[in-house]
C-alpha positions in Angstrom: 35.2 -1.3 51.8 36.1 2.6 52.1 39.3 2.0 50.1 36.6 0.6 47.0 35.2 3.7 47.1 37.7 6.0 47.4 39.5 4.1 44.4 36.0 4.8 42.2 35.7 7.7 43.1 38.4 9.5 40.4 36.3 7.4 37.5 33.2 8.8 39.2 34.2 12.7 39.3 35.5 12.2 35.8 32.4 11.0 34.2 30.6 13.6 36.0 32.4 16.3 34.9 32.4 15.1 31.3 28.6 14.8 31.2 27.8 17.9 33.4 30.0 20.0 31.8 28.3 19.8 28.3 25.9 22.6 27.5 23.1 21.1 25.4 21.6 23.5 23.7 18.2 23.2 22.2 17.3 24.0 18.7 14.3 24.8 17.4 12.7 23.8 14.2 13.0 26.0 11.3 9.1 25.6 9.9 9.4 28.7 7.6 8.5 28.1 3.6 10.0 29.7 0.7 8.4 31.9 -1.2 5.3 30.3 -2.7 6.4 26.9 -1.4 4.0 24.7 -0.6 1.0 26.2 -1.6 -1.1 24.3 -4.4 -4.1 26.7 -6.2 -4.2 25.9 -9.6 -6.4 22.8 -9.8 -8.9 20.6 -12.3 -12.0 19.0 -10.9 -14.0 16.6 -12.2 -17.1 13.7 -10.7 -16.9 10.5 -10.1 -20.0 9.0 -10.1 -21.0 5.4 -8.8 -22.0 2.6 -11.4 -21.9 -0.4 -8.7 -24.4 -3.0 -10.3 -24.7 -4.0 -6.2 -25.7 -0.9 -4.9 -22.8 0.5 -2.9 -23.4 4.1 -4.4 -19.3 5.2 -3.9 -19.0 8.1 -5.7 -17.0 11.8 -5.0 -14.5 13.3 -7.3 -11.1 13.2 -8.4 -9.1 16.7 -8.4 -6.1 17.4 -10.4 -3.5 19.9 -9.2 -0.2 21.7 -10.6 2.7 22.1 -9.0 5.0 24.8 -8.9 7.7 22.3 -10.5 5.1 21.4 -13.0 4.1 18.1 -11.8 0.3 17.0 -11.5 -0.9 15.6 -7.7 -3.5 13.6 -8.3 -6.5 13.6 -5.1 -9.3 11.3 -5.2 -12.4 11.5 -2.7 -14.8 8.8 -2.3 -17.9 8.7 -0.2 -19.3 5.4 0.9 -15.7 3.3 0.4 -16.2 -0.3 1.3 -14.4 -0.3 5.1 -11.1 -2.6 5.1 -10.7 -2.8 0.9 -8.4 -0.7 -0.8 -10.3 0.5 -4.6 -7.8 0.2 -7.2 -8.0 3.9 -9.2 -7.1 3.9 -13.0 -6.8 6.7 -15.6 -8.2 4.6 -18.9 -8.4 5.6 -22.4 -11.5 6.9 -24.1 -15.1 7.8 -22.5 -16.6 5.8 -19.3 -18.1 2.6 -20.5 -16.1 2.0 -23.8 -12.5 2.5 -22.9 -11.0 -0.3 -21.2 -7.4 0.1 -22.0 -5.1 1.8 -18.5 -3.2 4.5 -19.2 -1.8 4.7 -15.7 -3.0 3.0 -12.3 -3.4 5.8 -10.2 -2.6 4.3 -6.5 -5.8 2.1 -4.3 -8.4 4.2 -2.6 -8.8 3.1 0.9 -11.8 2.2 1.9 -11.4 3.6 5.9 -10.8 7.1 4.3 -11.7 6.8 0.9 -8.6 9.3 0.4 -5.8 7.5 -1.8 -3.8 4.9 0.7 -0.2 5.4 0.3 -0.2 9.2 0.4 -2.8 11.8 0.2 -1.5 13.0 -3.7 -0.9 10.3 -6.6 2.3 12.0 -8.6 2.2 12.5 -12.3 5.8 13.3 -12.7 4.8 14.4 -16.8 5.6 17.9 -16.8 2.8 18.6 -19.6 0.4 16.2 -17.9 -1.7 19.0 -16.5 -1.7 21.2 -20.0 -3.6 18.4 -21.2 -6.0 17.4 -18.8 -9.2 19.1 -20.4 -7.9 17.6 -23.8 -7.4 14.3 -22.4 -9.8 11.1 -24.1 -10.0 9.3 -20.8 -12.0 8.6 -17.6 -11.2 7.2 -14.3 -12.7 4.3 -12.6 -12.9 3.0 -9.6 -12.5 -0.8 -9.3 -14.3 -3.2 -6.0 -10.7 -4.3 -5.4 -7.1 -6.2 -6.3 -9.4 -9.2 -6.6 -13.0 -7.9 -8.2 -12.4 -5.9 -11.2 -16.1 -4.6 -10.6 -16.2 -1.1 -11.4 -18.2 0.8 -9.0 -17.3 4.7 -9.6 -16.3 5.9 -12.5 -15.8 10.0 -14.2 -15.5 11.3 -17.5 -12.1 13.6 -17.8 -10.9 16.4 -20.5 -13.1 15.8 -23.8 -15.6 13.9 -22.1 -17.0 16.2 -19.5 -16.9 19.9 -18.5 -14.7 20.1 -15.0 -17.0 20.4 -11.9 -14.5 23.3 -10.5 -11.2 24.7 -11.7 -8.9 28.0 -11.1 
């Protein structure tokens, strides 16, 4: 039984060496940004207003901002979101009410958060997208769900309406 031992015991002092021998060294995380990386201040702001014919009042405001790499992130807030549905968002041609031809689906609003669902910024990769915005014939709405094409929010954008906030 000693012998067993004594004939593991070279495997044993090897492996022990190997592993206590190595000098792990911890490294820390570099969190520094470049120069006026990640920092988002130019910005368009406009309402969304509710126009659910069942009462569910969701409403908030859709805010467009510019990039540094001039790309437009699109943030949409709701208030009073139906809990468990995801709101489709689109962009649509022409005022709210008479334009009913998409532009651009702008992601689903979900309706735990009513912040967009995949990610908190819809990407308009266009790099003269936000130029354009106040000149823009279009509106957004705010549809029940994938299923319900009932609109219950909807905002005027560019030519329709003054922004509610920009810098």
């Amino acid at each position: 039984m000693i012998k067993t031992y004594i004939k593991k015991l070279p495997v044993f002092t090897v492996l022990l060496l190997t592993f206590g021998a190595c000098d792990l060294e911890r490294l820390e995380s570099a969190q520094e940004v470049a120069d006026g990386g990640g920092t988002l201040d130019t910005f368009t702001a406009y309402t969304i207003d509710a126009t659910d014919p069942t009462g569910s009042n969701v409403y908030g405001r859709i805010v467009f901002w510019k990039t540094d790499l001039d790309q437009t992130l699109v943030q949409i807030s709701l208030y009073n979101t139906i809990t468990d549905v995801l709101h489709p968002a689109l962009l649509v041609a022409g005022a709210a009410g008479t334009g009913t031809t998409t532009m651009m689906p702008l992601d689903e609003v979900d309706g735990n958060t009513g912040e967009l669902s995949d990610n908190k910024f819809f990407l308009i990769a266009d790099p003269s997208f936000y130029e354009s915005i106040l000149a823009l014939d279009a509106h957004v709405s705010i549809v029940l769900s994938a299923t319900d094409d009932t609109i219950v929010a909807t905002g005027n954008l560019g030519v329709h309406a003054e922004p509610v906030d920009m810098n």
